[in-house]
DSSP file (Angstrom, degrees, kcal/mol; ACC not computed):
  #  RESIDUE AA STRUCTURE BP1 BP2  ACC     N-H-->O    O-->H-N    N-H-->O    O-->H-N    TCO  KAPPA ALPHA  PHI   PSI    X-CA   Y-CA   Z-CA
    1    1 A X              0   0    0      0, 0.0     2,-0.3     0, 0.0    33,-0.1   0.000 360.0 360.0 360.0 130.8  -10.4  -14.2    4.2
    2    2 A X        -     0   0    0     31,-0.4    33,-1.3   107,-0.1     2,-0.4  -0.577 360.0-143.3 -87.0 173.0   -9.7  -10.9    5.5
    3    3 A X  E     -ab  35 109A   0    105,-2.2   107,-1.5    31,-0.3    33,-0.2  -0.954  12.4-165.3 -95.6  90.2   -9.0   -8.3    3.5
    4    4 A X  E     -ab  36 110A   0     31,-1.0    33,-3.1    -2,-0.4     2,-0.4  -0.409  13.0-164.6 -89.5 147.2   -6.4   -5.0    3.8
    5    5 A X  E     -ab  37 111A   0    105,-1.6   107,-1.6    31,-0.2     2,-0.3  -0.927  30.3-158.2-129.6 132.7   -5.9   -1.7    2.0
    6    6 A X  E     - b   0 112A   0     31,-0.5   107,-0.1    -2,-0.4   105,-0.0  -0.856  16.1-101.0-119.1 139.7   -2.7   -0.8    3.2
    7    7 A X     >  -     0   0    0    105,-0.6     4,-1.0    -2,-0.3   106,-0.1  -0.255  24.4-124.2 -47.1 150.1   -1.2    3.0    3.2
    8    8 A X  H  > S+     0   0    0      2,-0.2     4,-1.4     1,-0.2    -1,-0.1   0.854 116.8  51.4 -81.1 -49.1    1.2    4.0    0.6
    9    9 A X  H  > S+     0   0    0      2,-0.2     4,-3.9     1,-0.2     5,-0.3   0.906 106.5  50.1 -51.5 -55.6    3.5    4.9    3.3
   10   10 A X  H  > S+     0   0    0      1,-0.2     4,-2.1     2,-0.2    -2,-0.2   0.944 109.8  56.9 -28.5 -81.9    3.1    1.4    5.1
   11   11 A X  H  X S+     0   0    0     -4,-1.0     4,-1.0     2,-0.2    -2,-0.2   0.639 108.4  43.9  41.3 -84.9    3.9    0.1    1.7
   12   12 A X  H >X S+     0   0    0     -4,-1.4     3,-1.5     1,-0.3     4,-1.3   0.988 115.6  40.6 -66.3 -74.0    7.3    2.0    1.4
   13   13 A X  H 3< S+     0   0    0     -4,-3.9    -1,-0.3     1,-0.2     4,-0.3   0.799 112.7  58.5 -55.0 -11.3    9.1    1.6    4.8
   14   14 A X  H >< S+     0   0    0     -4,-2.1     3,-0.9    -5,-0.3    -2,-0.3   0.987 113.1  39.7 -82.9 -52.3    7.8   -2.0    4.6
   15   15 A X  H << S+     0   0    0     -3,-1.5     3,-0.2    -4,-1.0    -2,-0.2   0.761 123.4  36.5 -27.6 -58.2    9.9   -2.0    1.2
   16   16 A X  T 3< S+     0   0    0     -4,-1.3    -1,-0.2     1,-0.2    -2,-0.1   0.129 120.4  56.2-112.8  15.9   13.2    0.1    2.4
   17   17 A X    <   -     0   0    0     -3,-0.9     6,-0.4    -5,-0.3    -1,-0.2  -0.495  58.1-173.8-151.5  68.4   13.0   -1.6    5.9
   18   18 A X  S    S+     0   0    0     -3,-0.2     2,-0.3     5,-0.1    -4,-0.1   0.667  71.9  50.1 -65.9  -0.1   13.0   -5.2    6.8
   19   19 A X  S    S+     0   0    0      4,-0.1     2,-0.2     5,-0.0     4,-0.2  -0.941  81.0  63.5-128.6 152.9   12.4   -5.2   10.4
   20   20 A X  S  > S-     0   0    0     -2,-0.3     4,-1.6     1,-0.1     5,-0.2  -0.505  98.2 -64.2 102.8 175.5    9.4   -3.3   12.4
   21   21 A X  H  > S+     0   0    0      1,-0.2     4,-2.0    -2,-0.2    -1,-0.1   0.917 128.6  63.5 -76.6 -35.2    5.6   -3.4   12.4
   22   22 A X  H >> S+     0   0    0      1,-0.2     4,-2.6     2,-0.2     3,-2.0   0.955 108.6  34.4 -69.6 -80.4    5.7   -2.2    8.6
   23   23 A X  H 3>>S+     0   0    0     -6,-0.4     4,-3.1     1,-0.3     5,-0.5   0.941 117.8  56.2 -36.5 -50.0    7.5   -5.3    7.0
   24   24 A X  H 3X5S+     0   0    0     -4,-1.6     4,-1.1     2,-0.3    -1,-0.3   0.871 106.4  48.9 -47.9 -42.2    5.8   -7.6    9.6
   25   25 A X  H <X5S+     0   0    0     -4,-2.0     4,-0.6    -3,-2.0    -2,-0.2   0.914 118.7  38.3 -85.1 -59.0    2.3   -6.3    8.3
   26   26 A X  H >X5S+     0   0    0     -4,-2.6     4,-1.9     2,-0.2     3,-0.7   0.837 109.9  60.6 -70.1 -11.8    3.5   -6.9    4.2
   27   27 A X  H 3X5S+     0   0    0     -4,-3.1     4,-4.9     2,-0.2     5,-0.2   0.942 108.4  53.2 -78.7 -50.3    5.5  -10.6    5.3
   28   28 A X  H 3<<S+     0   0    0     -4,-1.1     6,-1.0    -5,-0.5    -1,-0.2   0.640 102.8  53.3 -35.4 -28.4    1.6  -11.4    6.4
   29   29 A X  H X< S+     0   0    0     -3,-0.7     3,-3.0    -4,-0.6    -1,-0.2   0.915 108.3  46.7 -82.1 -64.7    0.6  -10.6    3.4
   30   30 A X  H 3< S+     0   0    0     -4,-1.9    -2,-0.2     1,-0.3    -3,-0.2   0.679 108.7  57.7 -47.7 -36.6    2.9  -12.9    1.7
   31   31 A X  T 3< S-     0   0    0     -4,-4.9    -1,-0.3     1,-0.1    -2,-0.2   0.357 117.0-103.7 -71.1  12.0    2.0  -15.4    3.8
   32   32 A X  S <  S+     0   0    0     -3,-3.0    -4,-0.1     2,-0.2    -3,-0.1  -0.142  79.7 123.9  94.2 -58.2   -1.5  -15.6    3.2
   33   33 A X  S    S+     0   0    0     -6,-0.2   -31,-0.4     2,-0.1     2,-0.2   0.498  74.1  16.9 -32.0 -58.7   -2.7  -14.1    5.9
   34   34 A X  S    S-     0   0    0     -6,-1.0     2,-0.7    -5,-0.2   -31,-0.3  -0.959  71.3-114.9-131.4 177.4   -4.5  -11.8    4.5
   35   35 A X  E     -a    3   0A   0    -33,-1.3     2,-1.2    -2,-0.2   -31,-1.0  -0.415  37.6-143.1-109.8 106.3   -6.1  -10.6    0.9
   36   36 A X  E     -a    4   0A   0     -2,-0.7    42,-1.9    40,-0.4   -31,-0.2  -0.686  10.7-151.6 -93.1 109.8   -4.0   -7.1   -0.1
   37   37 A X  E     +ac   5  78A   0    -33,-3.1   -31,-0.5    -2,-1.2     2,-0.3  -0.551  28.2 163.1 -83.8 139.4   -6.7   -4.5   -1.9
   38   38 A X  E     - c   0  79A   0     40,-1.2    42,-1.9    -2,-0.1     2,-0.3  -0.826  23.5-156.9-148.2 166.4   -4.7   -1.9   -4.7
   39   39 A X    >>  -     0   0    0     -2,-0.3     4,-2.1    40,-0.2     3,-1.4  -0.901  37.1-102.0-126.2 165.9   -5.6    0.2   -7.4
   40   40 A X  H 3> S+     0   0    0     -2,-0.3     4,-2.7    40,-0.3     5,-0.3   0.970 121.6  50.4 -61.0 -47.8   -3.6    1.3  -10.0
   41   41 A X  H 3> S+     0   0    0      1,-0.2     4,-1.0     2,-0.2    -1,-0.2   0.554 105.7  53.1 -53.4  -5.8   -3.2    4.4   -8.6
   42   42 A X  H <> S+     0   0    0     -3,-1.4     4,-2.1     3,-0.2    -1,-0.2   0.669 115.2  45.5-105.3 -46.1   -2.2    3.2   -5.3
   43   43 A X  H  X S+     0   0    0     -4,-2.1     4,-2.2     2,-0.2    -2,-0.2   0.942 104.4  55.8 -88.4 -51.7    0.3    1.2   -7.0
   44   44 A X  H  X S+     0   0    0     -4,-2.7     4,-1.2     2,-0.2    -1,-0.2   0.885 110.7  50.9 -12.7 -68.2    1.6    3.8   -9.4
   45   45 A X  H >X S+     0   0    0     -4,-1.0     4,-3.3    -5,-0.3     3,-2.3   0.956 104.5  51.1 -62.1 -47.3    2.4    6.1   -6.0
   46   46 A X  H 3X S+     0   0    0     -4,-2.1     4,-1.4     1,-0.3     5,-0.3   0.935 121.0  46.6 -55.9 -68.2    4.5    3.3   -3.8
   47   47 A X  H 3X S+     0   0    0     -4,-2.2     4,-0.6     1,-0.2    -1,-0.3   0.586 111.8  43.1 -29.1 -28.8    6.4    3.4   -7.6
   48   48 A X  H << S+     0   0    0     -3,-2.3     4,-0.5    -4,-1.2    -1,-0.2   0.781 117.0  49.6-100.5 -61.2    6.6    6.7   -7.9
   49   49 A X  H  < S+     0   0    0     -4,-3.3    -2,-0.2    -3,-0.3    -3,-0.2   0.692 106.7  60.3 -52.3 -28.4    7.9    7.0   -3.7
   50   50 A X  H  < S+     0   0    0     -4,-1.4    -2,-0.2    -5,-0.2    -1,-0.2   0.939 105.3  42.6 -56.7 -79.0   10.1    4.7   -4.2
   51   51 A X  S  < S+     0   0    0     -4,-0.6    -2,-0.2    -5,-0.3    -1,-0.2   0.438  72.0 123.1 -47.5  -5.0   11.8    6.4   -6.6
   52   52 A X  S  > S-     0   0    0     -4,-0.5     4,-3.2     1,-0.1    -3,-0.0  -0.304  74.7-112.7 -61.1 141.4   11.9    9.5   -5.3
   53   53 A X  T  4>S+     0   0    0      1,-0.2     5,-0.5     2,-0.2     3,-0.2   0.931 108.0  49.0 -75.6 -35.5   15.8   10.4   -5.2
   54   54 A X  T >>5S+     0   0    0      1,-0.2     4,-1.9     3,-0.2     3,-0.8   0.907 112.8  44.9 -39.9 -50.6   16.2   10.5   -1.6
   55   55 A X  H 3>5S+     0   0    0      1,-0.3     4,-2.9     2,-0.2     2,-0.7   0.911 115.0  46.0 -67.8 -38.3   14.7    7.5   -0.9
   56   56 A X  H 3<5S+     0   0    0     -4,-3.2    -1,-0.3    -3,-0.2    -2,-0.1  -0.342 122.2  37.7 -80.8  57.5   16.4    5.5   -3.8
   57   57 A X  H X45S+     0   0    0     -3,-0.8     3,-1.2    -2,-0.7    -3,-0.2  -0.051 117.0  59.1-174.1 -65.0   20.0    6.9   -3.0
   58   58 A X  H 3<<S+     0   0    0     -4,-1.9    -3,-0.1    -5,-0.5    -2,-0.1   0.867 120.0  21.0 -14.5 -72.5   18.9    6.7    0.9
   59   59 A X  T 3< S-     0   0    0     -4,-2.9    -1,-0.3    -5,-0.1    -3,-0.1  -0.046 107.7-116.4-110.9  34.2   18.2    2.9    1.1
   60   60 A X    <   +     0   0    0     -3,-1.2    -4,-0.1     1,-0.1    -2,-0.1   0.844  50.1 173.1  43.2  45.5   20.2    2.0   -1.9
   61   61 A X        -     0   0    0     -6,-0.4     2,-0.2   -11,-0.1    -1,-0.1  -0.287  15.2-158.1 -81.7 168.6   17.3    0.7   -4.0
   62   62 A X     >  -     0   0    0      1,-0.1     4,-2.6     0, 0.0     5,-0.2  -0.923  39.1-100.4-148.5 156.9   17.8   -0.4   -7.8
   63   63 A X  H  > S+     0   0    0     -2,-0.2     4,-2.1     2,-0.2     5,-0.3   0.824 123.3  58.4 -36.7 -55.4   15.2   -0.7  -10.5
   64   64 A X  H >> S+     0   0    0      2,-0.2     3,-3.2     3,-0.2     4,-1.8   0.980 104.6  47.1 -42.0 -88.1   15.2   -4.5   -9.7
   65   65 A X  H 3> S+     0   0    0      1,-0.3     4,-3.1     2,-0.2     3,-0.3   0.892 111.4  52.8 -38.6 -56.9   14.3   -4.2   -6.2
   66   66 A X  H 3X S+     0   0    0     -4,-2.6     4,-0.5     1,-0.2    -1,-0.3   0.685 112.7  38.9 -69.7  -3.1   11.7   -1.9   -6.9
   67   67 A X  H <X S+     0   0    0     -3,-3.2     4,-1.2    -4,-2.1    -1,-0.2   0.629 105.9  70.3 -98.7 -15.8    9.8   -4.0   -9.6
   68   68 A X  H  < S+     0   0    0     -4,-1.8     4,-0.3    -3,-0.3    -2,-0.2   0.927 104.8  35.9 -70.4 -51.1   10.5   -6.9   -7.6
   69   69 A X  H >X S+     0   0    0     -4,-3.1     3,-3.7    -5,-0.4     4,-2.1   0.966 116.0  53.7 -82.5 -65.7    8.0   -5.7   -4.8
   70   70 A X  H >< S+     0   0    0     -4,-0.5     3,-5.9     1,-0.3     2,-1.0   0.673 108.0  52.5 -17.6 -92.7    5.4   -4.2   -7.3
   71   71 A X  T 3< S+     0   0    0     -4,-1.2    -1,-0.3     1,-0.3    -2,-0.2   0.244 112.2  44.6 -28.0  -6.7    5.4   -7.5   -9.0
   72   72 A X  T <> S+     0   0    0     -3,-3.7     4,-2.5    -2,-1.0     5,-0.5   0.473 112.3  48.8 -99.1 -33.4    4.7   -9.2   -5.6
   73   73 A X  T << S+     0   0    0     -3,-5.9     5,-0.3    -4,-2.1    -2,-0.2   0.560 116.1  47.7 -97.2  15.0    2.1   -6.7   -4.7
   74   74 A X  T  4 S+     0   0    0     -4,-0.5    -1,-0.2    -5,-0.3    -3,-0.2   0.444 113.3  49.6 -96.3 -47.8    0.6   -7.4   -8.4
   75   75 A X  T  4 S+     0   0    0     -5,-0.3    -2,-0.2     1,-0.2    -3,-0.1   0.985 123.6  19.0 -67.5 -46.5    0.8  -11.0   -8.1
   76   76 A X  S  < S+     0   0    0     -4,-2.5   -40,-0.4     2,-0.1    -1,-0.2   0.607 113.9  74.0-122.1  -0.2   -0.8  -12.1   -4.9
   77   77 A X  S    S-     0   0    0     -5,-0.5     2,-0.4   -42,-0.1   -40,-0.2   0.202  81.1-109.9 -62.6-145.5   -3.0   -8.7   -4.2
   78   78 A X  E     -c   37   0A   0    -42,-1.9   -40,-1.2    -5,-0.3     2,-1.0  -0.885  11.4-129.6-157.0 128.7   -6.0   -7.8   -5.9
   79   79 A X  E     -c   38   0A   0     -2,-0.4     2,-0.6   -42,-0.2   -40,-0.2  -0.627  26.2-169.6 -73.8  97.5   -6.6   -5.3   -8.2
   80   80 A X        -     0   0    0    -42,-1.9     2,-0.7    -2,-1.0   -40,-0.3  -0.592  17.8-142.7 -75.3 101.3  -10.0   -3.0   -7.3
   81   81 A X        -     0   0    0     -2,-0.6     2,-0.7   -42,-0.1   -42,-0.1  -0.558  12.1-161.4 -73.9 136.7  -11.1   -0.9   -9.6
   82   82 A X        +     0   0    0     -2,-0.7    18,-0.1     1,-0.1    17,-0.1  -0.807  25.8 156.2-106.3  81.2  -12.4    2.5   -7.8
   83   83 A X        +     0   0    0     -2,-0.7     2,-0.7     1,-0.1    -1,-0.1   0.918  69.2  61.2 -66.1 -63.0  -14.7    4.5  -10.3
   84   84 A X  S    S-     0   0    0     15,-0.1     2,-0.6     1,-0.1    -1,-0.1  -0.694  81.2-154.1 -74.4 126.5  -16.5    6.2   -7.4
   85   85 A X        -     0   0    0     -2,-0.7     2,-0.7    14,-0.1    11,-0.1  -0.765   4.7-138.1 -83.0 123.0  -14.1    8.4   -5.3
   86   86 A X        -     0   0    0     -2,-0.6     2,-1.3     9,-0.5    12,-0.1  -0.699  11.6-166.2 -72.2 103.5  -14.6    9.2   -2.0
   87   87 A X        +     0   0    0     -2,-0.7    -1,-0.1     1,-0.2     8,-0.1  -0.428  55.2  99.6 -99.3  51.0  -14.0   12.6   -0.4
   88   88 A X        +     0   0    0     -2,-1.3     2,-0.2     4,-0.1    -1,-0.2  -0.155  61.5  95.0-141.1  51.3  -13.8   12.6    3.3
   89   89 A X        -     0   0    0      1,-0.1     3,-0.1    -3,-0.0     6,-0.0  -0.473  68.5-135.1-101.4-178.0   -9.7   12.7    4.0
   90   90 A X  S    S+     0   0    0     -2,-0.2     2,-0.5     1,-0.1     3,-0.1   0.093 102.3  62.4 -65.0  -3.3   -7.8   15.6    4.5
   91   91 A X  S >  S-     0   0    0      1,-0.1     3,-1.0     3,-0.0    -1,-0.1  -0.997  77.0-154.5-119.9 120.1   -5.4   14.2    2.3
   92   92 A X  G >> S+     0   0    0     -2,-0.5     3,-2.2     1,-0.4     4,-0.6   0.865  97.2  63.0 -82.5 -40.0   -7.2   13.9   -1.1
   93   93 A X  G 34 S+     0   0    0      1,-0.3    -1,-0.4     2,-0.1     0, 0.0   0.468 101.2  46.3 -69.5  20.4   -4.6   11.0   -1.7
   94   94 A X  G <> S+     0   0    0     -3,-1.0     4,-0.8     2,-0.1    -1,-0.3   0.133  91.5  79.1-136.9   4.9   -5.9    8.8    1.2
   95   95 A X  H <> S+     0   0    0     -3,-2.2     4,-1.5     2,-0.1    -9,-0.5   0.613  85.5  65.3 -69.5 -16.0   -9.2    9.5   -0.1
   96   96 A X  H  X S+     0   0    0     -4,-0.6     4,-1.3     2,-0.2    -1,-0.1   0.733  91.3  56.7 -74.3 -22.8   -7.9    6.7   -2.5
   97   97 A X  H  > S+     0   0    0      1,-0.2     4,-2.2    -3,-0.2    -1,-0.2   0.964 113.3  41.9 -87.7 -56.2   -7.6    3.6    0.2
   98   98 A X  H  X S+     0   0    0     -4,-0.8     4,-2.0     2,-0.2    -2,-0.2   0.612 110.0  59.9 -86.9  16.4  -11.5    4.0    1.1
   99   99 A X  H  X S+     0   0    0     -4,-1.5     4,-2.4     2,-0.2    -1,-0.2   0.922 105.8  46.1 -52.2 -90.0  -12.3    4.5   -2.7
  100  100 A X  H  X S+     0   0    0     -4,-1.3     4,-0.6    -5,-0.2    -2,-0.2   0.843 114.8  47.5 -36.3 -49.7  -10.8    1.2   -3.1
  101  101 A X  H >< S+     0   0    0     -4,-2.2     3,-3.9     1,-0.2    -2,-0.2   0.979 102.8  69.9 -54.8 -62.4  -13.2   -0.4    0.3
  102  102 A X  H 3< S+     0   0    0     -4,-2.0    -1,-0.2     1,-0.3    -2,-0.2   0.707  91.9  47.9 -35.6 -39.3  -16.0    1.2   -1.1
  103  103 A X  H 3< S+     0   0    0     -4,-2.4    -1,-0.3    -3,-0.1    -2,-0.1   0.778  93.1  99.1 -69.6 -20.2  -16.4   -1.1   -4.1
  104  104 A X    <<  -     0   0    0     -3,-3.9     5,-0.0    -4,-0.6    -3,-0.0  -0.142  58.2-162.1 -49.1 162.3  -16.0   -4.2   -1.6
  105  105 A X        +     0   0    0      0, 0.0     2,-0.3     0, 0.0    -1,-0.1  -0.474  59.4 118.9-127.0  47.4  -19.6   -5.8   -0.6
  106  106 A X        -     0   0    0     -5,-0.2     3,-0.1     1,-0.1    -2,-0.1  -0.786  55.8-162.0-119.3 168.2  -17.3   -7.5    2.7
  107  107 A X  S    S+     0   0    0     -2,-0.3     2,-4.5     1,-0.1    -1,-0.1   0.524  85.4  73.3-108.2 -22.0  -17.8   -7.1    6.4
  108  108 A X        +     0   0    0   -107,-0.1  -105,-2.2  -106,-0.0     2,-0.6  -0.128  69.3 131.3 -97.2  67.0  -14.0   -8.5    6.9
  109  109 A X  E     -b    3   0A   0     -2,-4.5     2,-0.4  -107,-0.2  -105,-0.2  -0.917  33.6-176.0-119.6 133.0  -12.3   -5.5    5.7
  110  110 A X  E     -b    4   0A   0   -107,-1.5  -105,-1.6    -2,-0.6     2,-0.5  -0.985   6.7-166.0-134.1 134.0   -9.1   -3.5    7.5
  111  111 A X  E     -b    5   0A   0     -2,-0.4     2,-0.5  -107,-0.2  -105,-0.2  -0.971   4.0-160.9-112.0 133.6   -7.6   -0.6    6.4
  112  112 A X  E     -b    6   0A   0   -107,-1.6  -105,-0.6    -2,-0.5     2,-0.3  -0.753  13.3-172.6-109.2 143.5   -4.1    0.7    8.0
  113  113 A X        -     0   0    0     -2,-0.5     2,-0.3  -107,-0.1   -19,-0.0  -0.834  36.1 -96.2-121.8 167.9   -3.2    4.1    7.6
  114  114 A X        -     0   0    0     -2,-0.3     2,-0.9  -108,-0.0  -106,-0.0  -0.712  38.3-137.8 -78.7 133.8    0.0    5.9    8.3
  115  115 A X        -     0   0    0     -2,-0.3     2,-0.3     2,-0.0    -3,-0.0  -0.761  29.6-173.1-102.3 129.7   -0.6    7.5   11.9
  116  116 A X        -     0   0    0     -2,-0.9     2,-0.4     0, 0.0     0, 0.0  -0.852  23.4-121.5-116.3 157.1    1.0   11.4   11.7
  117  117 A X        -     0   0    0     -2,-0.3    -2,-0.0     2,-0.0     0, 0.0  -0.794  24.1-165.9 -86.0  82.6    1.3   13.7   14.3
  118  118 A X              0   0    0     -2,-0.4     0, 0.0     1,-0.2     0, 0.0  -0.125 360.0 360.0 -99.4 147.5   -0.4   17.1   14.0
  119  119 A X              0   0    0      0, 0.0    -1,-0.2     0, 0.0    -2,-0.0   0.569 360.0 360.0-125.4 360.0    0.5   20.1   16.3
């Protein structure tokens, strides 16, 4: 089966947003499609982003809602532990998604990142 480590970001709007490539990408998930790779840290930030007051206030999220998707992305992902960290982001936190491939020993592995614009 393959296998995803999905962006934190990905993650969120998929969360505070039911329609668009982000929701589409986690519904996939839920169906089986594919095998969703986490760490605890990984999991910790989408918690943490969620909560953020803008965002909860924003999209009118409640405690409920947000343990409700954690608890989904606990239940049918899989938890990786990442001992070695990897260092080759520019964002030390996205160092965190190929942490988590690195421990894999699979060929059928995708990672999605958030794509930003730099000027």
């Amino acid at each position: 089966m393959l296998q995803a480590v999905i962006d934190t970001n990905i993650l969120v709007r998929a969360n505070i947003k039911a329609t668009g490539s982000d929701f589409r990408i986690f519904q996939a998930f839920l169906d089986g499609k594919f095998e969703l790779l986490y760490s605890e840290m990984l999991i910790r930030e989408v918690g943490e982003v969620l909560n953020y007051p803008r965002i909860f206030t924003k999209y009118h999220l409640t405690q409920k809602i947000i343990s409700k998707f954690i608890e989904s992305i606990a239940t049918f992902g899989k938890l990786v532990y990442s001992p070695k960290k990897v260092q080759i982001c520019r964002d030390p936190e996205d160092d965190e998604l190929f942490s988590i491939a690195w421990q894999l020993p699979t060929r059928s592995l995708f990672i999605s990142f958030q794509a930003t614009k730099t000027s």
